[in-house]
C-alpha positions in Angstrom: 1.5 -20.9 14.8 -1.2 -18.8 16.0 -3.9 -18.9 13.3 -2.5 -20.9 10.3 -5.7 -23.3 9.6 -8.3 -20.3 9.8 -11.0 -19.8 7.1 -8.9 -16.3 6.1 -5.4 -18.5 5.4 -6.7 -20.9 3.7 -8.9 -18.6 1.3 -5.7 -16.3 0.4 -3.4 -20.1 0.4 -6.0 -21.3 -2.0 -6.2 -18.0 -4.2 -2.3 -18.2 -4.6 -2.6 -21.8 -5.9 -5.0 -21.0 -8.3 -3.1 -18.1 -9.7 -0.3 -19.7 -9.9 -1.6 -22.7 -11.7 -3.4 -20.0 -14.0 0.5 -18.9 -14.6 1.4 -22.2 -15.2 -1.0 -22.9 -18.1 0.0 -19.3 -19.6 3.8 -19.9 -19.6 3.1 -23.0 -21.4 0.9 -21.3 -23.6 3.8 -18.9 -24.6 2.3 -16.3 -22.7 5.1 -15.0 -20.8 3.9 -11.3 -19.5 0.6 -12.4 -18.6 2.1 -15.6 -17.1 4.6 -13.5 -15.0 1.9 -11.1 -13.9 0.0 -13.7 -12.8 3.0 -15.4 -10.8 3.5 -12.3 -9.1 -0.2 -12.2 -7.8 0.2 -15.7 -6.9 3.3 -14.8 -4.6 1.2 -11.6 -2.9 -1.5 -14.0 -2.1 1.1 -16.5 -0.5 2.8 -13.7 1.3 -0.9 -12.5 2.6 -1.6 -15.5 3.6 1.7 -16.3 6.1 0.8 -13.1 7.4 -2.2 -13.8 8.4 -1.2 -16.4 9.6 0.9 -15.1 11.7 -1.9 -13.3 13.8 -4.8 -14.7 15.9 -7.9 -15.3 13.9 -9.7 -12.6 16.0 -6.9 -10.1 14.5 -7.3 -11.4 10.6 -10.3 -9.6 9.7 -8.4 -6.1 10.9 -5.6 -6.9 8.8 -7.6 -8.1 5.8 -9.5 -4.8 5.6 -5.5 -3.0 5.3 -5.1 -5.2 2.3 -7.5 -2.9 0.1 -7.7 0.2 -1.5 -4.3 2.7 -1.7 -3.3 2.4 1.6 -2.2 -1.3 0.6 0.5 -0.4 -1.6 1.7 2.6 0.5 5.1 1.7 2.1 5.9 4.6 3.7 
């Protein structure tokens, strides 16, 4: 595994924990959109992060900056 212990992973592993403990605590709450919304943001963090990790920590920072703005959600 190239780069799966960098500063980058483990930011975006521990964002995806958080959210999805944040779900957690919603859905028991009664909460069920929000706690679903949340859940989902919780899996793109995950999925951002084994991505990253995938690439050499050199490389991370590029791929961060493809994460923002429109071009992020543009699957064309």
């Amino acid at each position: 595994m190239a780069a799966s212990r960098s500063k980058h992973v483990r930011l975006f592993r521990s964002a995806a924990a958080a959210r999805l403990a944040e779900a957690d605590h919603l859905r028991l709450g009664q909460h069920s959109l929000g706690a679903a919304y949340l859940a989902g943001y919780a899996v793109e963090r995950a999925l951002k992060a084994l991505v990253l990790s995938l690439l050499h920590e050199h490389e991370q920072p590029a791929m961060m900056d493809e994460f923002r703005g429109g071009r992020a959600h543009d699957y064309s």
